[in-house]
FILUM-244465 format. One record per residue (C-alpha): x, y negated, z negated; residue in three letters. Coordinates in steps of 0.1 Angstrom, whole numbers, padded with zeros to 4 digits, always signed. Layout:
REM residues N
XYZALA/...
This chain:
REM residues 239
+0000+0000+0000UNK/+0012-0036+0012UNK/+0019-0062-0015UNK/-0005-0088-0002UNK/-0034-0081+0028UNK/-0053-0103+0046UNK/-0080-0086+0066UNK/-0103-0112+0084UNK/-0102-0138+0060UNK/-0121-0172+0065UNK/-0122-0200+0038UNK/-0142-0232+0039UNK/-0154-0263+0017UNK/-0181-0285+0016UNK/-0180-0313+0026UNK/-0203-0347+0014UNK/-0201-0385+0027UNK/-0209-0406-0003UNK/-0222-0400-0034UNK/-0243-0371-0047UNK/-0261-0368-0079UNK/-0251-0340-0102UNK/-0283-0317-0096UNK/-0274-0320-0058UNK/-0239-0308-0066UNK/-0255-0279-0089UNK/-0274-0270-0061UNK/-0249-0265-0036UNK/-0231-0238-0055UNK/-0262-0216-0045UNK/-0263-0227-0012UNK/-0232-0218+0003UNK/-0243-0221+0040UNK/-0261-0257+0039UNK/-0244-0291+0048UNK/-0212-0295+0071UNK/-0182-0270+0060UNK/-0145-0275+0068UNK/-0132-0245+0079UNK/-0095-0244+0063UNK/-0086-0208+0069UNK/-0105-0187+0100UNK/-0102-0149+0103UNK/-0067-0148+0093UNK/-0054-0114+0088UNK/-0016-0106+0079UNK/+0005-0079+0053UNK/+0033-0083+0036UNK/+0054-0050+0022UNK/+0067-0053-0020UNK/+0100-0069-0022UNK/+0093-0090+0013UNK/+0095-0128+0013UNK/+0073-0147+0037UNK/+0073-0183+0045UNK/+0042-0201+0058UNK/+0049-0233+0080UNK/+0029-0257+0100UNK/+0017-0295+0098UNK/-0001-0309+0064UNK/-0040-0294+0066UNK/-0030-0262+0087UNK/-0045-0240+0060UNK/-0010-0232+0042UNK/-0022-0241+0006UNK/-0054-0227+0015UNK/-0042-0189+0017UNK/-0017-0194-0009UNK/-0045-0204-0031UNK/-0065-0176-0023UNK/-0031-0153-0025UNK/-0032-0164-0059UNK/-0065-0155-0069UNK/-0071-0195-0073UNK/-0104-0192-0051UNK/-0119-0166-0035UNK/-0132-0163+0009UNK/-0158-0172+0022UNK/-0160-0139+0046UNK/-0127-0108+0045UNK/-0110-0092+0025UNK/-0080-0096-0001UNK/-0058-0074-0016UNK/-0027-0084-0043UNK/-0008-0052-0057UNK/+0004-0061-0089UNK/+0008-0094-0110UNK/+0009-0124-0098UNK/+0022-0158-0105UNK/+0009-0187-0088UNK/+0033-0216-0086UNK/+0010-0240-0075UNK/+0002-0279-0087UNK/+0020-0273-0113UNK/+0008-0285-0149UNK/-0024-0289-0133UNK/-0042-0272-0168UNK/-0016-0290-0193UNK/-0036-0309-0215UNK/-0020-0345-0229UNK/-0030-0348-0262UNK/-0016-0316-0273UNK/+0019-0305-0278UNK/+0044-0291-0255UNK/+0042-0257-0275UNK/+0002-0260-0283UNK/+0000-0259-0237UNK/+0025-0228-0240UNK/+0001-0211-0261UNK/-0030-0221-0241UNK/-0014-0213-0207UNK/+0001-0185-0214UNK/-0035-0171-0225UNK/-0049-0185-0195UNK/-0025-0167-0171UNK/-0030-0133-0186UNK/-0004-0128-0218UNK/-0016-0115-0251UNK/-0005-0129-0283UNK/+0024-0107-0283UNK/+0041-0114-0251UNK/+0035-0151-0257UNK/+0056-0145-0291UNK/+0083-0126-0272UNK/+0087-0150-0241UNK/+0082-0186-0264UNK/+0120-0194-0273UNK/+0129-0185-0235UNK/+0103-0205-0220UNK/+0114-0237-0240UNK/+0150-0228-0231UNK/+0145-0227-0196UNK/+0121-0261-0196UNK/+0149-0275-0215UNK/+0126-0296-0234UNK/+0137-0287-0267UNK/+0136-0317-0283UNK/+0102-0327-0277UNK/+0082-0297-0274UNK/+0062-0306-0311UNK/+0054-0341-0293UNK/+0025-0348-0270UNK/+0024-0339-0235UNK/+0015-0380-0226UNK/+0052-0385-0242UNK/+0070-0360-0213UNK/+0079-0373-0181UNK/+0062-0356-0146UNK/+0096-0337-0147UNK/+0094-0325-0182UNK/+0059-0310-0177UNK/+0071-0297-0142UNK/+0099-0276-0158UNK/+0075-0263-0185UNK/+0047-0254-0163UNK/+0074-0233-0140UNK/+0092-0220-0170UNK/+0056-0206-0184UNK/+0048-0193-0150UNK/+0077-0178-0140UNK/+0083-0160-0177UNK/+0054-0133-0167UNK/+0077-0115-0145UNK/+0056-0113-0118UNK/+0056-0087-0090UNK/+0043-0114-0067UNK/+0055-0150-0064UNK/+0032-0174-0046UNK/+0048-0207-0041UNK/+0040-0247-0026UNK/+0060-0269-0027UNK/+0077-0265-0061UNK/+0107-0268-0054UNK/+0100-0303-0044UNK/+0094-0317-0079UNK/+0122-0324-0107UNK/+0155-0337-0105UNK/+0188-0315-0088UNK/+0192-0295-0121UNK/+0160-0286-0120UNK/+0157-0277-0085UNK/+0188-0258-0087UNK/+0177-0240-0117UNK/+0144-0229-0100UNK/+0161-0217-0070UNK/+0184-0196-0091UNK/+0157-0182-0103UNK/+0134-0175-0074UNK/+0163-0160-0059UNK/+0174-0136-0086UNK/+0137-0124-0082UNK/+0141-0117-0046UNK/+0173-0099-0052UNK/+0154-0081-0083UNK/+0131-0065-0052UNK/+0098-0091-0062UNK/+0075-0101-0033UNK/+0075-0138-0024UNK/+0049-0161-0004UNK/+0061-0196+0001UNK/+0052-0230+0017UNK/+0076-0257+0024UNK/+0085-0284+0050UNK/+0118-0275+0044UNK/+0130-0253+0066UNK/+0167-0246+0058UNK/+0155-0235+0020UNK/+0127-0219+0036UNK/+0155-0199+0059UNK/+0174-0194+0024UNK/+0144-0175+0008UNK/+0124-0158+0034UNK/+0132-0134+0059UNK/+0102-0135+0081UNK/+0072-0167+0084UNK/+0038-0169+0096UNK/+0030-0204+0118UNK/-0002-0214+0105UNK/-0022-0237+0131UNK/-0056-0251+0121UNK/-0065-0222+0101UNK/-0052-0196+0123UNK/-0018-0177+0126UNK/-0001-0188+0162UNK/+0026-0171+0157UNK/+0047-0143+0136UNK/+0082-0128+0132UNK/+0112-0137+0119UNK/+0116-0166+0100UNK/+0149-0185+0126UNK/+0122-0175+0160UNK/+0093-0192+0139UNK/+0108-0220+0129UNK/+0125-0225+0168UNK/+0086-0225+0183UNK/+0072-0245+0154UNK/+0099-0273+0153UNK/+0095-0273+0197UNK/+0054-0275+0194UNK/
């Protein structure tokens, strides 16, 4: 069985002009089919085998976030099939659930619950998830006191402490300053080497080139193209 399958997948989201009143925004979540729709994945189907790493490229609105989203178990198609084999950590708008009045170790505590750990593994993983964040000295404070790279390194220190199977990334390696992107990278790679499966988005193509061997060219919703990741990039970058 593949790592992640795609079978005929098709995503879309409402979508409104103006304002709506809140009963006419209840009602649309039992009405699926009524009003316009964007269409931000269409019948996309694709595998990728455990331990492979697979970048997705194309131009802002293509659908990339879309099926890493849905890779992640962040939202679920409209119309296909999914399938994830294993655990998966999705690196994705990182520090998105972080709440600001509580305390760096308080949004440990409630993340880590929220991506799946018990008590126990929370526990175990704490001391190494402040260590990696590097945050040490603040992690009692309030999360309003952290810069937007402190709470990026603590969000990716939680995430990536679950020892996923599956990594599922956007963008990430965008955020934070060079010690911080160096770090990450460090670590993504020593999961690739330790045989993990990866799914990545980037516009950048040499760390892209780096990480993945193979890419998918995502157009409009749609794979155009698929192979290796130096042929991919050539036909994408010429388009």
């Amino acid at each position: 069985m593949a790592a992640i399958v795609f079978d005929h997948v098709t995503k879309s989201f409402s979508t409104h002009r103006g304002q709506m009143l809140l009963r006419d925004r209840v009602l649309n979540l039992f009405r699926r089919t009524s009003g316009a729709r964007f269409v931000a994945v269409s019948d996309v189907s694709f595998s990728i085998e455990h331990g492979e790493s697979v970048a997705l490229v194309g131009h802002n609105g293509a659908g990339k976030s879309t099926i890493l989203s849905l890779a992640g178990g962040l939202s679920r198609p409209d119309h296909g099939a999914i399938h994830v084999d294993g655990q998966v950590a999705p690196l994705l708008e990182l520090g998105a659930g972080f709440h600001p009045d509580l305390s760096g170790s308080e949004n440990i505590w409630i993340n880590a619950a929220l991506m799946g750990m018990s008590r126990a593994e929370a526990v175990s993983r704490f001391d190494s998830i402040v260590e990696f964040s590097d945050v040490q000295e603040f992690i009692d404070e309030p999360l309003r006191t952290y810069s937007s790279g402190m709470m990026v390194r603590l969000a990716f220190s939680i995430a990536i402490s679950l020892d996923p199977d599956v990594l599922v990334i956007d963008e990430v390696l965008g955020a934070g300053d060079e010690q911080f992107y160096k770090k990450c990278l460090e670590k993504i790679l020593e999961f690739r080497h330790a045989g993990k499966t990866i799914l990545c988005a980037s516009h950048a193509g040499e760390l892209l080139k780096m990480l993945c061997t193979r890419a998918l060219w995502i157009d409009h919703g749609k794979v155009r193209r698929e192979g290796p990741i130096d042929d991919v990039l050539k036909a994408y970058r010429g388009d």
